[in-house]
C-alpha positions in Angstrom: 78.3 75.5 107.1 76.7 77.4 104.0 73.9 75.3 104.5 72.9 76.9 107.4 74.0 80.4 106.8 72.9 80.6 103.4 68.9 79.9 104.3 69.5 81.8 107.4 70.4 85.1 105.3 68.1 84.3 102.7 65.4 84.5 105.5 66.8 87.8 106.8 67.4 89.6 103.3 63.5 88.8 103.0 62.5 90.2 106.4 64.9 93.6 106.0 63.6 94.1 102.3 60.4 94.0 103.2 60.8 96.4 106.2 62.7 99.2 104.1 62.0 99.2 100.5 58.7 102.2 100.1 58.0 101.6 103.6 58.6 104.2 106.3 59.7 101.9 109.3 58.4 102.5 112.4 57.8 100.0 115.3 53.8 98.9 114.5 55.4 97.3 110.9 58.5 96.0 112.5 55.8 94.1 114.6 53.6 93.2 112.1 56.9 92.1 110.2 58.3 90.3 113.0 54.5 88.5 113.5 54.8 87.4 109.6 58.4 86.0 109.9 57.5 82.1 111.0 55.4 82.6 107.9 58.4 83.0 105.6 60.4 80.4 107.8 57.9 77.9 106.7 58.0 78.5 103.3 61.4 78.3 103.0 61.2 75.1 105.5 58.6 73.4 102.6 61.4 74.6 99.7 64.4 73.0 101.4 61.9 69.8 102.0 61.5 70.2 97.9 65.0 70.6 97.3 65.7 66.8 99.3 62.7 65.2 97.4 64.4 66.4 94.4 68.0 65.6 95.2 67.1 62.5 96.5 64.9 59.9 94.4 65.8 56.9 96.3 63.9 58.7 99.4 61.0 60.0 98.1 58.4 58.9 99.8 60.5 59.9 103.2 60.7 64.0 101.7 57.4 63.5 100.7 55.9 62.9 104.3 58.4 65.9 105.8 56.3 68.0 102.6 53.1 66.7 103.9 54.1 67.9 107.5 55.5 71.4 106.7 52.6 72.0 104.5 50.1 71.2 107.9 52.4 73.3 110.2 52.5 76.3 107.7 48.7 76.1 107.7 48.9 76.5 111.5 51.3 79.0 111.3 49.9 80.7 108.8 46.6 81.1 111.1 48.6 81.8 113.9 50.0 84.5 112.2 46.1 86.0 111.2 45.2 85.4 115.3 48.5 87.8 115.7 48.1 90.6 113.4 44.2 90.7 115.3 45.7 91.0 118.6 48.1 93.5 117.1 45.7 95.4 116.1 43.8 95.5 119.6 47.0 96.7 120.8 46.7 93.5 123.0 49.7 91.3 124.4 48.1 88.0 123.2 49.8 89.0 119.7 53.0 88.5 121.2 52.2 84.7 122.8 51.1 83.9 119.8 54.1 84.8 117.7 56.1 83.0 120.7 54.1 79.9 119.3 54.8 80.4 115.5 58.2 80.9 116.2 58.2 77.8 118.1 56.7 75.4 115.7 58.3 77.2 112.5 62.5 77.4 113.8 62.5 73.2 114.4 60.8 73.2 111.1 63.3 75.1 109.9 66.2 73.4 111.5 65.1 69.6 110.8 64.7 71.2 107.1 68.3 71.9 106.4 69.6 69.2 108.4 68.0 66.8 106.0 69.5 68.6 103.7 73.6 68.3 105.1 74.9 65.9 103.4 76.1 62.4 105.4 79.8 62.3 105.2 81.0 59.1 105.9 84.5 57.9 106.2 
């Protein structure tokens, strides 16, 4: 269980840090903070990827290819993210679609991540 909670709060102490500390919050940074947030799901996706390839050197080559593939999807994400914060500041709905997407791509990310991660308990 503290495998899921503790990435899950690491991702939220990182989202609620950077909306309070010398920042005044008001709703166009919480929605520039919530558009960046697949951003810092996929980074922490590509660490818990490291942490298996590390942890596990019979299976390298397998962490290795889930590297590869968070790296390509945080690129996406990562661009998606840049297409947002445009739209955002056209005061256009497209920004929100396009989080939709990030969020899409970077929570299974995020999810297959740690669940390489859970150990196998056998009996």
């Amino acid at each position: 269980m503290a495998s899921i909670i503790l990435p899950v709060a690491l991702l939220m102490l990182s989202f609620f840090v950077k909306m309070s500390i010398e920042r005044e919050v008001d709703l166009p940074k919480a929605l520039q903070s919530f558009i960046e947030l697949p951003t810092d799901i996929m980074f922490l996706s590509s660490s818990l990827v490291i942490a298996y390839i590390l942890s596990n050197s019979q299976d390298v080559d397998h962490g290795l290819i889930w590297f590869i593939g968070c790296v390509v999807l945080s690129i996406f994400v990562v661009i998606l993210w840049r297409k947002a914060e445009i739209q955002l500041s056209r005061k256009s709905w497209h920004a929100l679609w396009i989080s939709i997407v990030s969020y899409i791509i970077a929570i299974p990310t995020l999810v297959v991540s740690i669940s390489v991660n859970i150990p196998v308990v056998t009996s």
